[in-house]
Every structure is written in structure tokens, then in C-alpha cells.
VEXDREN-2710 file (C-alpha; in Angstrom, 1 decimal):
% VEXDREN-2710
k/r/px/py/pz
1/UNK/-13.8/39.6/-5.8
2/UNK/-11.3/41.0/-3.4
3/UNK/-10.0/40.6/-0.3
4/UNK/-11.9/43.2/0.9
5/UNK/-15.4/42.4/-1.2
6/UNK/-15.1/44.9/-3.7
7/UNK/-16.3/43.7/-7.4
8/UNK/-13.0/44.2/-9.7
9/UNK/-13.7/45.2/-13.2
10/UNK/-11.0/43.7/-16.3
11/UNK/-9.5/47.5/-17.8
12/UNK/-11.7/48.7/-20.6
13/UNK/-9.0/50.8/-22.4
14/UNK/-6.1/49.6/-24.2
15/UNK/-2.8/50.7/-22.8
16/UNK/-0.6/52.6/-25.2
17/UNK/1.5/50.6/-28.0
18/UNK/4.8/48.8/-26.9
19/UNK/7.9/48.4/-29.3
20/UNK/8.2/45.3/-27.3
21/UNK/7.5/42.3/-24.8
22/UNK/10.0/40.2/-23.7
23/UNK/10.3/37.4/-21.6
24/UNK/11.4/37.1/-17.3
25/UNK/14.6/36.8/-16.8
26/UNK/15.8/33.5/-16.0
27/UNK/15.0/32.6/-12.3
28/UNK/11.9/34.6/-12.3
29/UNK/9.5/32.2/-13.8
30/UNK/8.6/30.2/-10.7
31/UNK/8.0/33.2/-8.4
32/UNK/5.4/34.7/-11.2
33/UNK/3.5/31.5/-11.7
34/UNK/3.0/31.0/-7.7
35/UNK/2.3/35.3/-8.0
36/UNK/-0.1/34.5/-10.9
37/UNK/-1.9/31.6/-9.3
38/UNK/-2.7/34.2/-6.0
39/UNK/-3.6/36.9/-8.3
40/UNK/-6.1/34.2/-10.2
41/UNK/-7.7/33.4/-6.6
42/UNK/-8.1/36.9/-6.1
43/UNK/-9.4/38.0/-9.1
44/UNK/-7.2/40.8/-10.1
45/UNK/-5.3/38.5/-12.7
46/UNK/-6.6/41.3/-15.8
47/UNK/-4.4/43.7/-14.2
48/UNK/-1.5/42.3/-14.8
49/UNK/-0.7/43.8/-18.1
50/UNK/2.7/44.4/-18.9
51/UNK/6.1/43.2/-18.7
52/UNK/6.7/45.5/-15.7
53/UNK/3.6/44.1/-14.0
54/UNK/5.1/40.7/-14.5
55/UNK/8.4/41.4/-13.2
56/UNK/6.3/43.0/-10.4
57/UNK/4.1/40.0/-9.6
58/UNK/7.7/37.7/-9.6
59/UNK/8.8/40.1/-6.9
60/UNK/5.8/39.7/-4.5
61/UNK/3.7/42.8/-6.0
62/UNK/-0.1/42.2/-5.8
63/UNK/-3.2/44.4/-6.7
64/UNK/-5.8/46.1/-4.1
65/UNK/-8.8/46.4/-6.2
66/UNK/-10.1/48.0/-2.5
67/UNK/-7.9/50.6/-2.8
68/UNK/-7.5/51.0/-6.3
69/UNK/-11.5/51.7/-5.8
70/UNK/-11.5/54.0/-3.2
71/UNK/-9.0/56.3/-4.9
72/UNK/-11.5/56.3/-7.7
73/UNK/-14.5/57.4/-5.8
74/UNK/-12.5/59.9/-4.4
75/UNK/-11.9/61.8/-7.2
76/UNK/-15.5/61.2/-9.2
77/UNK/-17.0/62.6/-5.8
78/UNK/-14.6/65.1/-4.5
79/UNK/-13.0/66.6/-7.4
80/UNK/-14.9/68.7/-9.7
81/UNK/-14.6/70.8/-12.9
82/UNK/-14.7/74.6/-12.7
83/UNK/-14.0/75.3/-17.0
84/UNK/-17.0/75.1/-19.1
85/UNK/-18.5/72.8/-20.9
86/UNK/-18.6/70.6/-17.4
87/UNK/-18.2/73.9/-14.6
88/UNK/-19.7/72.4/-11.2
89/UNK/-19.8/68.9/-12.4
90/UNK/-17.9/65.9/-11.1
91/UNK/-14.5/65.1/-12.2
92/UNK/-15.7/61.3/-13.9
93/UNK/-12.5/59.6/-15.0
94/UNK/-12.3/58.7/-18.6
95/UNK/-11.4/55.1/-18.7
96/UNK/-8.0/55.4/-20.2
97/UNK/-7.3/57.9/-17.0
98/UNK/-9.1/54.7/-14.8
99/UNK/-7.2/52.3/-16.2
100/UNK/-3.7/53.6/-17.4
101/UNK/-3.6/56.1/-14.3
102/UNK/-5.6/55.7/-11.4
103/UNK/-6.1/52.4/-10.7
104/UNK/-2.4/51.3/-11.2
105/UNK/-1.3/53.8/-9.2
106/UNK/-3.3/53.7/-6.3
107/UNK/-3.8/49.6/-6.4
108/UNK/-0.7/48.0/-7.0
109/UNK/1.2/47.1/-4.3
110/UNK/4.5/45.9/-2.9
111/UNK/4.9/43.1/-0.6
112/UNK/5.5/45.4/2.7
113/UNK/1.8/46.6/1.4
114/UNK/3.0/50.1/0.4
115/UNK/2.2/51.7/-3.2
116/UNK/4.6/49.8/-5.5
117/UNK/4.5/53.1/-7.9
118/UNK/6.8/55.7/-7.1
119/UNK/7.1/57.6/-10.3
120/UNK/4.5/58.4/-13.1
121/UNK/5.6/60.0/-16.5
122/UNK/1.9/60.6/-18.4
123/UNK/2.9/62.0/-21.7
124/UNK/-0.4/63.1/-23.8
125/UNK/-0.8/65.9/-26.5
126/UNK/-2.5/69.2/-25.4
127/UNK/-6.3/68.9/-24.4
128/UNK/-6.7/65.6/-23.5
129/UNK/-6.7/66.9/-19.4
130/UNK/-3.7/65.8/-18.1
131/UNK/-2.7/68.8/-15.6
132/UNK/-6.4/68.8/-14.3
133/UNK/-6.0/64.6/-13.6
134/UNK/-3.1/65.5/-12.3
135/UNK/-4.6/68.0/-10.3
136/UNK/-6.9/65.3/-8.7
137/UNK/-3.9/62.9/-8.2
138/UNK/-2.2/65.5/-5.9
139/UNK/-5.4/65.9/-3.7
140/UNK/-5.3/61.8/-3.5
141/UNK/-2.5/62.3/-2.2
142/UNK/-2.6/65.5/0.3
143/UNK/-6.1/63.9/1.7
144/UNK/-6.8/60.3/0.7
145/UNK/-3.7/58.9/1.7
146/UNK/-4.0/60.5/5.6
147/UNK/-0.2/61.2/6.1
148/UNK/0.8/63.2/8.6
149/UNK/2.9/66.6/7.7
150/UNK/2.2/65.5/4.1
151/UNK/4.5/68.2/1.9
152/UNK/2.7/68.2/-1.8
153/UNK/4.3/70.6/-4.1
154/UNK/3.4/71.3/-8.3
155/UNK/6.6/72.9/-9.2
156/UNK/8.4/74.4/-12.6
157/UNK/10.8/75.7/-13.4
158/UNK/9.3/79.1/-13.5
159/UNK/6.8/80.1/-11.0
160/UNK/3.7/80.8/-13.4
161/UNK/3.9/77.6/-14.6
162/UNK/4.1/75.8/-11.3
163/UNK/0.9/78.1/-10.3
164/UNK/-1.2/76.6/-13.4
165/UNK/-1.4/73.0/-11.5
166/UNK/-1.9/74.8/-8.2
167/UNK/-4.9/76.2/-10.0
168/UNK/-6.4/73.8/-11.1
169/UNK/-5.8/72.2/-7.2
170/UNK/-7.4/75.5/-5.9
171/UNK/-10.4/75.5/-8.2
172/UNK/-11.3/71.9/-7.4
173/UNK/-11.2/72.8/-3.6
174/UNK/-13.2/75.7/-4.4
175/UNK/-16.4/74.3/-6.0
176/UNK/-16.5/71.4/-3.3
177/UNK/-17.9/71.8/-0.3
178/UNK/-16.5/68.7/1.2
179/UNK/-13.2/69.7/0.4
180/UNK/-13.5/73.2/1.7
181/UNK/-14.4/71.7/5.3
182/UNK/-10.8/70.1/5.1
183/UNK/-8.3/72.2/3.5
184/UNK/-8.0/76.0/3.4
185/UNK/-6.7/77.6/0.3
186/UNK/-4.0/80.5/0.6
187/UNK/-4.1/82.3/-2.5
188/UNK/-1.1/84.8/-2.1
189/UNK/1.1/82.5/-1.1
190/UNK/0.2/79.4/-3.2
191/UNK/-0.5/77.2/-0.6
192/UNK/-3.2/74.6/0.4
193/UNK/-3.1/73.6/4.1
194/UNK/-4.8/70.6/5.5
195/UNK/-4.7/71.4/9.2
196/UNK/-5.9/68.1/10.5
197/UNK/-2.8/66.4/9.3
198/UNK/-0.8/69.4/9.7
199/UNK/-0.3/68.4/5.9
200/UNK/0.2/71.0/2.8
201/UNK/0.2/71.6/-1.2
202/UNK/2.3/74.3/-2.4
203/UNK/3.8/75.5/-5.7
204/UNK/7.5/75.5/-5.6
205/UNK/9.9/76.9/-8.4
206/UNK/13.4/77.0/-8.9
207/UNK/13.9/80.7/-7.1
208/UNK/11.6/79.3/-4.1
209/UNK/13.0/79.1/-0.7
210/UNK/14.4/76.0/0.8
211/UNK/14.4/73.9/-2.3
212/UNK/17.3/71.6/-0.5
213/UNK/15.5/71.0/2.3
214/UNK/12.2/69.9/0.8
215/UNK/10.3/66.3/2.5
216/UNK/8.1/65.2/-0.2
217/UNK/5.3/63.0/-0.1
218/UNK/4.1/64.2/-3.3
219/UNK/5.2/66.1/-6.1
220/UNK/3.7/67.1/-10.0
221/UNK/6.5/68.5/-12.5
222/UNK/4.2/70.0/-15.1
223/UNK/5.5/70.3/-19.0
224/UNK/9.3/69.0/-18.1
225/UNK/9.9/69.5/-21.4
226/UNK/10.5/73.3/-20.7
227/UNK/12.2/72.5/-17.6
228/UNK/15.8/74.2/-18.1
229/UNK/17.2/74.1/-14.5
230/UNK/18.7/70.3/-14.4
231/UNK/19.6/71.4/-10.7
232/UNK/16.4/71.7/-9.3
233/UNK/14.7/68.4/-10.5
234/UNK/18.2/66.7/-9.2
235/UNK/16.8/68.1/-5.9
236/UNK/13.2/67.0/-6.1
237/UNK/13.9/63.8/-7.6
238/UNK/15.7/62.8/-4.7
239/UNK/13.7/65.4/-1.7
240/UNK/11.4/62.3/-1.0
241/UNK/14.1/59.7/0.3
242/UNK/12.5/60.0/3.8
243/UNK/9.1/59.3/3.1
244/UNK/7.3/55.7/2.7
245/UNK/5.8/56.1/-0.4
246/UNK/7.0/58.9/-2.3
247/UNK/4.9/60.0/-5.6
248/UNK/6.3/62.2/-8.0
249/UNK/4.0/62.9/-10.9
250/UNK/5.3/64.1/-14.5
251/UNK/3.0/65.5/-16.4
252/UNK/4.0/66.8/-20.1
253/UNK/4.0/67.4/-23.7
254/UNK/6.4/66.9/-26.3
255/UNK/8.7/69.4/-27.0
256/UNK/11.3/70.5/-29.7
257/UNK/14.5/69.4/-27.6
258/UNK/15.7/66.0/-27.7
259/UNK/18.9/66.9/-26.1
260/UNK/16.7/68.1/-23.0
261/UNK/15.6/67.1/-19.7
262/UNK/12.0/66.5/-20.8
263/UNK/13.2/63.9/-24.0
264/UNK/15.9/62.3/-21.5
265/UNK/12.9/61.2/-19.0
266/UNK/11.0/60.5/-22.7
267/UNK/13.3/58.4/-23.6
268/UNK/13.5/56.4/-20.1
269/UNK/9.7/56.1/-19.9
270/UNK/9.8/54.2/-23.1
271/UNK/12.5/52.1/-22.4
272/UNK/11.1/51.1/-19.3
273/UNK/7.7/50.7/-21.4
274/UNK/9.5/48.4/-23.6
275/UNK/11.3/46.2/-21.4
276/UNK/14.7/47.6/-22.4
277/UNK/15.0/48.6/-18.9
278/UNK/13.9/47.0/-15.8
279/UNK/11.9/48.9/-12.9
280/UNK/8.5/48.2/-11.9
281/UNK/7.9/51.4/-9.7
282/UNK/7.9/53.1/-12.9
283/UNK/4.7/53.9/-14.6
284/UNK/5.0/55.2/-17.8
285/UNK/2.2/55.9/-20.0
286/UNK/2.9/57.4/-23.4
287/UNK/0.3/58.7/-26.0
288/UNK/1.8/60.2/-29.4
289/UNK/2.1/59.2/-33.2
290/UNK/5.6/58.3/-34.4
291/UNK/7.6/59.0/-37.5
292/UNK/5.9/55.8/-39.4
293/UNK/2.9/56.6/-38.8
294/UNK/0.9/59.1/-41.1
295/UNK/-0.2/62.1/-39.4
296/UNK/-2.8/62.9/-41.8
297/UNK/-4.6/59.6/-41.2
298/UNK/-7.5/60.2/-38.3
299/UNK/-6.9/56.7/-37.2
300/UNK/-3.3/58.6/-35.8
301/UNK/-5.2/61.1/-34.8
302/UNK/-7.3/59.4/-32.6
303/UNK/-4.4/56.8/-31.2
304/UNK/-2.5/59.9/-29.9
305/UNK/-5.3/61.5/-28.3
306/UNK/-7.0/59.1/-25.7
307/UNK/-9.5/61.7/-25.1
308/UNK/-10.8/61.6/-28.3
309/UNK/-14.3/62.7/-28.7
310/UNK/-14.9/64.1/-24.8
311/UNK/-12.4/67.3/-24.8
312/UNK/-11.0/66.9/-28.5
313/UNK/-13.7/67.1/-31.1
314/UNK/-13.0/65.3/-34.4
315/UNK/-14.2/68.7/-36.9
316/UNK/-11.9/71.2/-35.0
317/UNK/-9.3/68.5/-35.4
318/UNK/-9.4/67.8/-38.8
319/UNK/-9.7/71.4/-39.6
320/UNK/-6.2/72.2/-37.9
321/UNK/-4.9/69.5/-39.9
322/UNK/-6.0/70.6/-43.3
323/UNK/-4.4/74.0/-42.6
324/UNK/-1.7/72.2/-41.5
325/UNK/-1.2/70.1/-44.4
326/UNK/-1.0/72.8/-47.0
327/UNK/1.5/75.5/-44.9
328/UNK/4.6/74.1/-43.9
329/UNK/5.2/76.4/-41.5
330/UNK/2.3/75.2/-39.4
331/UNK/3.0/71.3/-39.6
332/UNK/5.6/71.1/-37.1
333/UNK/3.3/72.7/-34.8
334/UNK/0.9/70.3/-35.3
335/UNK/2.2/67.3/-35.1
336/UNK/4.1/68.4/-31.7
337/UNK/0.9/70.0/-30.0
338/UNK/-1.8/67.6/-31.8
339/UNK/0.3/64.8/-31.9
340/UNK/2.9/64.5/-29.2
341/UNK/5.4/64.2/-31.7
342/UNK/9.3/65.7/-30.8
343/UNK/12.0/67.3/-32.4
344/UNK/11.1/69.2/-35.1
345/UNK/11.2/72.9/-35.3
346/UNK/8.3/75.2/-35.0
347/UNK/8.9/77.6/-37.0
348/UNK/10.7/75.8/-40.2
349/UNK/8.9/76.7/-43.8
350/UNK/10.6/73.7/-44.9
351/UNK/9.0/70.5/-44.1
352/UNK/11.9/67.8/-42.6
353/UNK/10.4/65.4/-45.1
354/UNK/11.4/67.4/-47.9
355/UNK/14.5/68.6/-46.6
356/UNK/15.6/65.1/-46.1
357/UNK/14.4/64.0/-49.9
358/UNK/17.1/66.4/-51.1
359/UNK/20.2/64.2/-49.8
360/UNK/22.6/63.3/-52.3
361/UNK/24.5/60.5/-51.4
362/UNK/28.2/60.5/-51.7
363/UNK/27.6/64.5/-51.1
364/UNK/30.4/66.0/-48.9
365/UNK/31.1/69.5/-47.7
366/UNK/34.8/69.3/-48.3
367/UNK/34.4/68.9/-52.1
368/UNK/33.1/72.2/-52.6
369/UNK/36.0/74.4/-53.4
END
């Protein structure tokens, strides 16, 4: 149990594969046992799950199951669906969302009791729901956490883009009643206003208006792996410097680019993942196959895909991969939109693999003459 009575469950889904787990650094080992024996009186001792949780814990961190909870029941009873097959019903949080996402974010905490997250990179291949959680995450954030003159903002780098989370924020508002009683939707101007807190959600691009000036309590980048405009997530990274507890949310897919934006903040999430790099107010959680793996194997398929069997269904799967597996030209799509997988191009008719099996070694451009 809790502090505050509430019944903590042990995380049912496995977190995403690490390349690595190393140990504290020196000096840290004493703080973490006294942080472990708390967290063992309290109950919340299965939550500590990574090296970054560890380092966390050493530092004072501890875990609100409370909290964690209540962010939970807001979404299962506030949040609902508006695309078939689940139009009108409750948003129910898978439990790799539960355990990976929500309850991480919203329970762990630092020692002044704020959120100890401040940044979340969830990288997942297409269909497996992540702009609609983040969606969810945003309204957490414009009503749950009651803060006053809240500014929540989905933004891209182009402005239709940044409108497909506010959709999905709109839609949710729209098809509950509850939520409609708080917050007024403004379609034309892409705006959500919560008038109680004199608190809003808007979708910002890089052309939008006072982009400097910005205050942010809360902010979803959608598919930064298209985001061009280094500029403008310089300024958003940094617009939330005033606030207490700052959230931004990155939401994306792999893309073809790894000297881009989107594989640069990639690259740092798995790092941080890892242990290369320290920083506990970091959440990364990564889904995708790598190069070893074989992405003709289903057991990749479904490692890379954590919403396997609820929005991606194992015969339409496997029957993209057959087609993929005898044209070239449609593997490199695959394997970046089915299995998070980067840098390839999409529209080679050469498969890498072969192109790499030619090499001759010893083979030099400057002995052709």
C-alpha cells in the first residue's frame, strides 16, 4: 500500500530491451539502499526498474502510486475514442501504455514532490496509438494537473501536422460530456480553452505567432522525425524554463534521416536508456527491431509493436510482409513503418543487404583509370 491507501500493482509489461545496465557511480550506493529500504516500506519497490530509476531513487526520487492512479482513472474515464472499431468507448490503457507511459510519468517524483519527468521520447511504429495516448496525456496535463494559465501546445513543424494531435484532443472533448462542461473547443483557431484555470491547448507551428514568447506547461512534438526547422524546437525546448513542472512530450516514428533532428533525439533517448548517459528526468521508451534481428521472424514483429493483437492484427501483418519480402522496393518501407527501423531509403529497388554483399575488399575508386 501507499501512503495514501491506494493498492499498488508490480508493472505487467516488460519495458523495452536495454543494450545495457551498469552499475551507480561510486558514492551513490548508500543513498539508494536507504532510498530502496523507503520504497520497500512503501510498497512501490517493483517500480523501480531501470538504471535511471536507480540513480533517481539515490537522489531522493520516490513513487506516488496515488497519483500515478489518479492520472490513470482519468484517462480510462474521461478520454474516449471517436475512430471505429472502439467510437464512443473509453480510452482503456493498454498495459505497456500503463506501465511504460502513464504511471512513470505521472508517479515518480522528486524530492521537492514535483513530477521528476520532464521529457518523454515514445518511439513506436505506426498503429500502435501513440498520437491518440498522447492526446490523453495533454488533457492530464491541461485539466488533471489544475495549473493556473496552463499554456498546452501540439506543435510541428508544419501546421497540418500540429492539427492532427489537436484532433485527436478535440475529438476526445467532443464525445465526453464531462469534458465538455470544462473546456470549450475553438475549432477555427485551434484552440481548447479551460476557462476555470484561465488555462489553454493550442496547435502551434513554426509560422505561428509569438513562438519566442511561449510559457509552456505542456507540450507534444508529433513525428520529430520530419521536423526540419532546428530553430523552433531550440525555442520550445527551452519556452518552459518558468514553469514547475514542465512536460514536453515527443511522440514519433522512425524516419529515413539519421543526420536529422528526429535520429539526434533517437540517439539520446537510447543512450539515456542505456546508461551511456545520465538523466533521470528523461523517459525514454523505445519500440523497434534492429539490424540483428530478422524482420521476417513474427517474434520481431511482435517485439516492435507493443500493441500487438489490439490495433495491429497478426494476418494484415504478415501479409504486408510477404509482399514485402519478394519486392525490394517495398522492404524499406516496411521495416521503417512496421518496424521502427531508420535509415534506409524508401524508394531503393536494391535491398542494402545486397548492396552491401557486393563489397570487394581492397576495392578503391582511384584504381579505376
Amino acid at each position: 500500500m501507499s501512503g495514501g491507501g491506494v493498492l499498488i500493482p508490480e508493472p505487467v509489461a516488460a519495458l523495452p530491451p536495454s543494450g545495457r545496465n551498469p552499475r551507480l557511480p561510486a558514492g551513490k550506493g548508500a543513498a539508494y539502499r536507504e532510498g530502496l529500504r523507503r520504497a520497500k516500506a512503501e510498497g512501490w519497490e517493483a517500480w523501480i526498474r531501470t538504471y535511471q530509476d536507480r540513480l533517481a531513487v539515490a537522489d531522493g526520487c520516490w513513487f506516488d502510486a496515488e497519483l500515478a492512479s489518479l492520472a490513470q482513472s482519468f484517462i480510462e474515464s474521461f478520454c474516449k475514442h471517436y475512430k471505429d472499431p472502439w467510437r464512443g468507448y473509453p480510452f482503456h490503457l493498454l498495459p505497456w501504455q500503463r506501465d511504460n507511459v502513464v504511471w512513470p510519468l505521472f508517479g515518480w517524483r522528486r524530492p521537492n514532490g514535483t513530477r521528476r519527468h520532464r521529457r518523454l521520447f515514445l518511439f513506436v511504429p505506426k498503429k500502435n496509438g501513440k498520437t491518440t495516448l498522447g492526446a490523453a496525456l495533454l488533457l492530464c496535463l491541461l485539466i488533471q494537473d489544475q495549473e493556473g494559465g496552463a499554456e498546452i501546445y501540439t506543435a510541428a513543424t508544419k501546421r497540418p501536422q500540429a492539427r492532427i494531435a489537436f484532433k485527436d484532443v478535440a475529438m476526445m472533448i467532443r464525445h465526453s460530456p464531462a469534458l465538455q462542461e470544462l473546456v470549450t473547443v475553438h475549432d477555427h483557431k485551434s484552440l481548447v480553452r479551460y476557462e476555470g484555470l484561465d488555462a489553454s491547448l493550442e496547435a502551434l507551428a513554426s509560422d505561428s505567432e509569438g513562438v519566442e514568447g511561449v510559457n509552456i506547461h505542456g507540450l507534444l512534438c508529433d513525428e520529430l522525425h520530419a521536423w526540419t526547422d532546428r530553430s523552433f524546437w531550440d525555442a520550445l525546448y527551452y519556452g518552459g524554463a518558468a514553469r514547475t513542472q514542465p512536460m514536453i512530450l515527443v511522440t514519433t516514428t522512425a524516419g529515413d534521416d539519421t543526420n536529422s533532428l528526429g535520429y539526434e533525439e533517437y540517439d539520446r533517448a537510447c543512450k539515456i536508456r542505456d546508461g551511456v548517459m545520465a538523466d533521470w528526468s528523461y523517459l525514454p521508451v523505445v519500440y523497434g527491431a534492429t539490424k540483428k534481428q530478422d524482420w521476417l521472424d513474427p517474434e520481431t514483429w511482435k517485439a516492435a509493436n507493443p500493441s500487438w493483437g489490439v490495433t495491429i492484427h497478426e494476418d494484415e501483418f504478415r501479409a504486408v510482409a510477404d509482399e514485402a519480402a519478394i519486392t525490394p522496393g517495398k522492404q524499406a518501407q516496411f521495416k521503417r513503418y512496421r518496424l521502427n527501423m531508420w535509415a534506409e531509403r524508401l524508394h531503393g529497388w536494391v535491398p542494402l543487404e545486397a548492396w552491401d554483399r557486393c563489397a570487394v575488399e581492397g576495392l578503391r575508386l582511384d584504381r579505376w583509370g
